[in-house]
C-alpha positions as CSV (number, residue, x, y, z in Angstrom):
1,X,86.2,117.3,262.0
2,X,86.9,118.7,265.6
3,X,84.7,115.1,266.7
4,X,86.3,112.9,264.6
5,X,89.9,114.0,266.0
6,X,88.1,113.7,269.7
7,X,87.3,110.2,269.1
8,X,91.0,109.2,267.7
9,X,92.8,111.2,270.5
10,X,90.7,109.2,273.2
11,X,90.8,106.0,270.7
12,X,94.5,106.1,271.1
13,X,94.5,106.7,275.0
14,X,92.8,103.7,275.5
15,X,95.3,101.8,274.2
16,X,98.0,100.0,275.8
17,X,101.9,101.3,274.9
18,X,102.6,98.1,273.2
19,X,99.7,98.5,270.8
20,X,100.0,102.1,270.9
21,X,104.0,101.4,269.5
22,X,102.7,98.5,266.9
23,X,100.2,101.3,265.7
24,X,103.2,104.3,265.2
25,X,105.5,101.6,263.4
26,X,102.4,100.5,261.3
27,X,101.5,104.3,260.6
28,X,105.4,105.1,259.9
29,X,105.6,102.0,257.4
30,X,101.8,103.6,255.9
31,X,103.7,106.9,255.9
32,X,107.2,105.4,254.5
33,X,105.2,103.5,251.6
34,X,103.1,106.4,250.9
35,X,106.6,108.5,250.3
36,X,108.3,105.9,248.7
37,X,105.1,105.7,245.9
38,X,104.9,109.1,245.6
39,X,107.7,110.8,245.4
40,X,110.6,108.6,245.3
41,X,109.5,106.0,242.8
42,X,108.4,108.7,240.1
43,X,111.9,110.3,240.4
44,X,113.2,107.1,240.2
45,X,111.3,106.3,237.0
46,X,111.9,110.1,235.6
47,X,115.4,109.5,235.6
48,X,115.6,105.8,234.2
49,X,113.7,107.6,231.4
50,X,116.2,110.6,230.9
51,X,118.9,108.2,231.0
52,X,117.4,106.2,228.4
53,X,116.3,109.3,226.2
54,X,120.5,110.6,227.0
55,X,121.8,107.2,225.6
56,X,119.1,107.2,222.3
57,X,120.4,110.8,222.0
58,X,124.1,110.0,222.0
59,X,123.6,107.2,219.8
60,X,121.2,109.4,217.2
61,X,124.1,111.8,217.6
62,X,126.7,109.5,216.5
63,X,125.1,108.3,213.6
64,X,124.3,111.6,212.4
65,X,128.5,112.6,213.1
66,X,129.2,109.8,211.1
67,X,126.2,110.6,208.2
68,X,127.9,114.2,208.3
69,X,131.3,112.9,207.4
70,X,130.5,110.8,204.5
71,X,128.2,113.6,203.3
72,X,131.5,115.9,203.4
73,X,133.3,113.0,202.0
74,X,130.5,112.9,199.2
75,X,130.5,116.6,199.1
76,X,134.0,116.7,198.0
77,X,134.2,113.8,195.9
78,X,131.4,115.7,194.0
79,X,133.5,119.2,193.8
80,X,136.7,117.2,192.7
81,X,134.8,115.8,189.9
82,X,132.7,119.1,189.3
83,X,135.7,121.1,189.0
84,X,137.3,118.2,186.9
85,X,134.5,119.0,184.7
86,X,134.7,122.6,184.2
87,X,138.0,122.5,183.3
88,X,138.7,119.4,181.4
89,X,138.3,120.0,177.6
90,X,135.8,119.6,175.6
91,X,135.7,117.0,173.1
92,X,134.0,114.9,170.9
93,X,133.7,111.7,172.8
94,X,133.9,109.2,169.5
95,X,137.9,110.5,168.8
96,X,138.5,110.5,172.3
97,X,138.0,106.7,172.8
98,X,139.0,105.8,169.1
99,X,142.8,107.6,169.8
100,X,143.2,105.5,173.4
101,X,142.2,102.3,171.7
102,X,144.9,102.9,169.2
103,X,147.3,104.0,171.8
104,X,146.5,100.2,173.7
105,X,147.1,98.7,170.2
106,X,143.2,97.9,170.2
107,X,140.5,97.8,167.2
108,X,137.2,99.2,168.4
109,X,134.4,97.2,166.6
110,X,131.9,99.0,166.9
111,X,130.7,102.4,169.2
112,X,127.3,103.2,169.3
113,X,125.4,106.4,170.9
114,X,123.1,105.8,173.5
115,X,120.2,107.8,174.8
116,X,121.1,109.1,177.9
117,X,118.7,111.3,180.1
118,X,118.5,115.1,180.4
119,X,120.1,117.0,183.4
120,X,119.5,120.2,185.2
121,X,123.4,120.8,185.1
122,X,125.1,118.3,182.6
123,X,124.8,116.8,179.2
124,X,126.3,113.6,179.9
125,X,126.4,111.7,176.7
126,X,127.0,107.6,176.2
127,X,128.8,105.6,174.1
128,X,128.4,102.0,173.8
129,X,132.1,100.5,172.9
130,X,132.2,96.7,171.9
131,X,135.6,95.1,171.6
132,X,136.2,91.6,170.2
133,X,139.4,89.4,170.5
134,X,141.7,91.8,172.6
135,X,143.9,90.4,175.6
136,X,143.2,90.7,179.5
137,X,146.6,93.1,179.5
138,X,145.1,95.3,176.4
139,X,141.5,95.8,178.5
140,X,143.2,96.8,181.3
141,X,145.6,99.4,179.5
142,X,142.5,101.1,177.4
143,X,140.1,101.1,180.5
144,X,142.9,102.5,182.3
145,X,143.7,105.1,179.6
146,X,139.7,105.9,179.2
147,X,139.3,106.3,183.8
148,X,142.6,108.9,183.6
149,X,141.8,110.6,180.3
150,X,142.0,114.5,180.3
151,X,138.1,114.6,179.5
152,X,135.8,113.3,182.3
153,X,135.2,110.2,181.3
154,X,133.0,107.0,183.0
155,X,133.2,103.4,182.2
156,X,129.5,101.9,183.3
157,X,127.8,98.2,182.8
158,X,131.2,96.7,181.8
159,X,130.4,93.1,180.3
160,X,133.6,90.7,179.7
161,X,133.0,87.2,178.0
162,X,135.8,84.7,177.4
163,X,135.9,83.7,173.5
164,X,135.1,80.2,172.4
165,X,137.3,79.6,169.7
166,X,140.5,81.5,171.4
167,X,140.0,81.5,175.6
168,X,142.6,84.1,176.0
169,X,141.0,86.3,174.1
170,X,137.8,88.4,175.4
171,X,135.4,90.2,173.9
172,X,133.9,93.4,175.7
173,X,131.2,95.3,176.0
174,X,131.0,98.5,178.1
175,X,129.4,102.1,177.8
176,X,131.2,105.2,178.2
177,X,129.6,108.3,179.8
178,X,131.3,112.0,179.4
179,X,130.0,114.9,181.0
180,X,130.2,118.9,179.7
181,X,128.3,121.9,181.6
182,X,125.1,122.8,180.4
């Protein structure tokens, strides 16, 4: 090792000091290069990445703030309707809906159980209600009636047709879906 740094040290003396100052700016540029590879580049690069992992973080963290509030909105909704459900009274769903229609001055052709499925909480049970010739304004008055009834009550796959014979009239078809604690 001692040799080969003999050889560079009288290599260098040799030279003139115009090729002696072209070879320090070429070994400072070597040098330079070598630092800027090494060391700065990487840091560069490490911190393009943890900026770009901050921003996917803030972004994950706003859609889970925003997840988080409609879960508590959810939440909520569901203890409203829970509560509405442990305290409303228990009835049989048939009279319910057959004393509203009579207070909208509607005739309920037919209701019809349905099979509805088991829960771990709730019987819910389902009613299939089919109106025939009754007005836009009567509907609207007996749905309305049936959504702020003391007993939980749920109108599902509501079905309207127009009548041929009389257009203003309608005839309906919509089930109903009450809910009691298990």
């Amino acid at each position: 090792m001692a040799e080969i740094v003999a050889r560079i040290g009288a290599a260098l003396e040799d030279l003139t000091p115009r090729e002696r100052l072209a070879l320090t700016a070429v070994g400072v540029a070597v040098g330079l290069s070598l630092v800027w590879l090494a060391v700065v580049q990487p840091i560069r690069r490490a911190q393009q990445d943890a900026e770009a992992r901050i921003a996917r973080a803030e972004t994950q963290l706003s859609l889970m703030t925003r997840e988080r509030a409609e879960y508590d909105e959810v939440a909520a909704r569901l203890g409203r309707i829970e509560a509405r459900i442990a305290r409303g009274p228990k009835g049989n769903i048939f009279t319910t809906l057959e004393n509203l229609a009579r207070n909208s001055a509607i005739k309920i052709e037919s209701l019809e159980p349905q099979a509805a499925p088991a829960g771990d909480r709730y019987v819910e049970e389902k009613v299939q209600v089919v109106l025939k010739s009754v007005t836009l304004n009567q509907l609207a008055q007996y749905l309305g009636q049936i959504e702020g009834a003391p007993q939980l009550l749920s109108i599902k796959a509501l079905r309207i047709r127009t009548r041929a014979d009389k257009p203003e009239l309608l005839d309906v078809t919509f089930t109903v879906s009450s809910f009691e604690p298990v």
